[in-house]
C-alpha positions in Angstrom: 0.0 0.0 0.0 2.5 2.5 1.0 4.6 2.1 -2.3 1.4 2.8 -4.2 0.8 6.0 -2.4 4.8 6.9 -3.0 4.0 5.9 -6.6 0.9 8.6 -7.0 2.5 10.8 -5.0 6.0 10.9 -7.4 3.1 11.1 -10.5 1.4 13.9 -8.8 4.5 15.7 -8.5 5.2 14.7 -12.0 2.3 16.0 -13.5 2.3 19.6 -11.4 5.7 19.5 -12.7 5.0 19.1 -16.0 2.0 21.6 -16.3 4.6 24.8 -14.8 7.4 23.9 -16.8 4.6 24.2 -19.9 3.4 27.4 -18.3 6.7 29.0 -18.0 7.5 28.1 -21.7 4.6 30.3 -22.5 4.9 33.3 -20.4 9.0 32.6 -21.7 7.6 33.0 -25.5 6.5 36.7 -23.9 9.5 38.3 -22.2 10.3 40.6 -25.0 7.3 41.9 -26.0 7.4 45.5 -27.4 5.1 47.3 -24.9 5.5 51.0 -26.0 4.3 49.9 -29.0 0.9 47.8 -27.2 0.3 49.4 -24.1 0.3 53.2 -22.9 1.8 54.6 -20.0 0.3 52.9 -16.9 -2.0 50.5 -18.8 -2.2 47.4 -17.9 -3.8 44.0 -19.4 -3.9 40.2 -18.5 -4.2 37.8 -21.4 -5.5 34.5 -21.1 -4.2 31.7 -23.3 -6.2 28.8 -23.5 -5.6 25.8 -25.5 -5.2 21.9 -25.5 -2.3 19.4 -25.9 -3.1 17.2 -28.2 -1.7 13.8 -29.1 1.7 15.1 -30.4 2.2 16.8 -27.2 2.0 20.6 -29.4 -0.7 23.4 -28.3 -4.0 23.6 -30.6 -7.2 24.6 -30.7 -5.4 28.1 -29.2 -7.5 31.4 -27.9 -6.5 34.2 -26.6 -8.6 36.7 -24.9 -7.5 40.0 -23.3 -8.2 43.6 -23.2 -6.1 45.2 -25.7 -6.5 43.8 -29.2 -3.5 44.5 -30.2 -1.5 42.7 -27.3 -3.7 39.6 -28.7 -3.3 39.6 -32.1 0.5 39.8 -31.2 0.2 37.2 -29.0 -1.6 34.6 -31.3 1.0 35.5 -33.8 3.4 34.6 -31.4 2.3 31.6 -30.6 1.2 30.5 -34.1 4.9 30.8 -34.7 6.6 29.3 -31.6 6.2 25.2 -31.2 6.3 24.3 -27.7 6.3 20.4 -27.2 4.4 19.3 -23.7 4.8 16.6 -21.6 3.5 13.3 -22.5 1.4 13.4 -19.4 -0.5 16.5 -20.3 -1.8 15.1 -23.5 -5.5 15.6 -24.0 -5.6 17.9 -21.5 -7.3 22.0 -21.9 -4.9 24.4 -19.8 -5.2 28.1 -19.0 -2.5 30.2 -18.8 -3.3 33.9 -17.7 -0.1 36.6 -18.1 -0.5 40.1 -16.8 1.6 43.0 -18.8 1.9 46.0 -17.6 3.7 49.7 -19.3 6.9 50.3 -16.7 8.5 53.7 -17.5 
């Protein structure tokens, strides 16, 4: 019994692993983003990326929602671009992945 609960407890950890290291590989795709050119001084905007892994462990069915359209059409071409490659044990899985920007002067 107690190796079984080690066992779920080491896939657990796995998995929560596995879904921030996919999550950091986003907000990672986002570091340089040009924001004089998207946001004005002291604007800020959260976008939320939501999408599924599918069986080839790559991001689809992608939509991003936020409150400056130009922040998301540069982020959907950013991501249409980029291929990030997810676990194995995410697969199948819907995620959302919510990144705040904000103008620093």
């Amino acid at each position: 019994m107690l190796g079984l609960a080690n066992l779920q407890a080491g896939e657990a950890r796995e998995f929560t692993s596995a879904k921030k290291q996919l999550k950091d590989e986003i907000k990672f795709l986002f570091n340089y983003v040009p924001f004089e050119t998207f946001l004005q001084e002291s604007e800020c905007c959260v976008l939320d990326v939501t999408f599924r892994v599918n069986d080839n462990r790559e991001l689809e069915d992608i939509y991003v929602e936020g409150n400056n359209k130009d922040l998301v059409d540069y982020a959907n071409r950013v991501l249409k671009r980029n291929t990030i490659k997810a676990h194995s044990l995410l697969e199948g899985i819907t995620f959302k992945v919510s990144i705040r920007f904000a103008h620093k002067s």
